[in-house]
N, C-alpha and C positions, 0 to 999 in steps of 0.2 A: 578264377577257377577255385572251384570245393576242394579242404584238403578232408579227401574220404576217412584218412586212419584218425582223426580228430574227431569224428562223428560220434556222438554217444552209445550208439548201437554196435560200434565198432568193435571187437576185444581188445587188451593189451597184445601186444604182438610185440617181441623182443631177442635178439640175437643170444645165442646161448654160448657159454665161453665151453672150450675146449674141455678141461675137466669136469664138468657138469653135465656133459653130453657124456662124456665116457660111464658116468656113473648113472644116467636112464640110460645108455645101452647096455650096459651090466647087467641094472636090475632088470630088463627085458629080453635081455637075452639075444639082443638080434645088431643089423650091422646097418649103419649110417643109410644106407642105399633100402631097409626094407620102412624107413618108415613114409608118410602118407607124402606128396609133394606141393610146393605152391611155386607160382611162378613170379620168377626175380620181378617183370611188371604188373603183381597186382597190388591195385592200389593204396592193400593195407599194410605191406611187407614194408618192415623200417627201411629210408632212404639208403642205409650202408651195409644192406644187407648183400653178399656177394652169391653166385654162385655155388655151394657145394657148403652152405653156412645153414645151420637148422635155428628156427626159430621154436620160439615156444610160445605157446598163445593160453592163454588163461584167459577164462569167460565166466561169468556167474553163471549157475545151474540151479535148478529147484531141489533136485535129488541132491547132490554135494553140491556145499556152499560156494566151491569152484570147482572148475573141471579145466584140467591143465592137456592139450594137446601141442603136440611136435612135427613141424613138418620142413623139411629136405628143401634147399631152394635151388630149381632148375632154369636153365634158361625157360 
């Protein structure tokens, strides 16, 4: 079997610790629950990624040299 998040095309996708979330909700202003969702089994979400745990995923972009996105993990 293919491990999908290993794939080059893939982004980094990585769990975000506790105080690091609180400091992009700050500077956004907003609450754990508004940001975008991905689900606990897609294939590219880290193996220990739980329930109610936001990842952060960074990808190259042509505009900025990365582009950093956060998303909510739901069942």
């Amino acid at each position: 079997m293919v491990d999908v998040s290993q794939h080059e095309l893939v982004p980094d996708h990585s769990i975000v610790d506790e105080a690091t979330l609180d400091d992009v909700l700050e500077e956004y202003n907003i609450k754990k629950t508004d940001l975008p969702k991905i689900k606990r089994t897609d294939p590219a979400a880290p193996d220990d990624a739980e329930i109610g745990d936001v990842i952060k995923i960074a990808r190259d972009s042509r505009t900025t040299d990365r582009a950093v996105v956060y998303r909510l993990v739901v069942s």
